[in-house]
Residue, then its C-alpha position, 0 to 999 in steps of 0.5 A: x884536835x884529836x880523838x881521845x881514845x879512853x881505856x874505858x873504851x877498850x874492850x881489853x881484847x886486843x884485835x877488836x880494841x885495835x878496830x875500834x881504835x880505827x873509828x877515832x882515826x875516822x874522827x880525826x881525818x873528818x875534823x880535819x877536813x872540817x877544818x880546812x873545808x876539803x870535801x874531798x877528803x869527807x868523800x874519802x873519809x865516808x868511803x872508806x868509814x863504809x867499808x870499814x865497818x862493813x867488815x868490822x860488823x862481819x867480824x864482830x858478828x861472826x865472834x858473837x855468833x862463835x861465842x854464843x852470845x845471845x843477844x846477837x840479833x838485836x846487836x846485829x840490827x843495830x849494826x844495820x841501822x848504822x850501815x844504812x844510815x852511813x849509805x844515807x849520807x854517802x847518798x846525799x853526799x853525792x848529790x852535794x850536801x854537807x854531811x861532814x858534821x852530822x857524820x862526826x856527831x854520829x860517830x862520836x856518838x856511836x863510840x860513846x854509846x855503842x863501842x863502850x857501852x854494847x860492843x862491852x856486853x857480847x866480851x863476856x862470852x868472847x872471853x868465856x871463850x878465849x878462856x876456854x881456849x887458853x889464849x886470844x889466838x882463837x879470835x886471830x883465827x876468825x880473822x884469819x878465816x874471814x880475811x886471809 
């Protein structure tokens, strides 16, 4: 089974969309390794979940910052709810625990809620934006600045 990722989760700018889509590739490789019951595949996944959404949450919260949004602190601290709770489990991953299906639930949940449902409120001003500058190059500049 595969993650099926809806357009009504699509943001419609297409670098952030593109990320996002990543989040139900994380989906994909956990159930997975759910399936054939590699834990070291769960360990990879966690990993590289973590380093994933540290930059994606730079990258979201630098467009915010550059677009003005004005509820960017709060949207920042759910950001870091969602950090430390995956730092949590890559915790008590280590010392042996299954976390495999509580990390899928809680990604599946944070696509349903958080990228269809908040990640869509700041777009408005990224958009207001992007129209102001003629085109989407003014996010593929942020990237470009933050990641080379």
């Amino acid at each position: 089974m595969s993650f099926d990722w809806t357009d009504d989760l699509n943001t419609g700018i297409a670098e952030i969309d593109a990320q996002n889509r990543r989040l139900g590739d994380f989906i994909d490789l956990l159930e997975e390794s759910l399936t054939t019951g590699d834990r070291e595949k769960q360990g990879y996944v966690l990993d590289e979940l973590l380093d994933f959404v540290v930059n994606n949450f730079l990258f979201e919260e630098k467009i915010m910052e550059e677009a003005g949004y004005e509820f960017r602190g709060a949207h920042e601290r759910v950001h870091e709810l969602f950090i430390k709770k995956l730092a949590e489990l890559r915790g008590r991953f280590a010392n042996g625990d299954g976390i495999a299906e509580e990390l899928l639930g809680m990604l599946r949940s944070w696509v349903e809620n958080h990228v269809k449902r908040e990640d869509k409120d700041y777009v408005a001003s990224v958009r207001q934006v992007i129209e102001e500058e003629g085109d989407e190059t003014w996010v593929q500049g942020i990237m470009k600045r933050m990641f080379g």
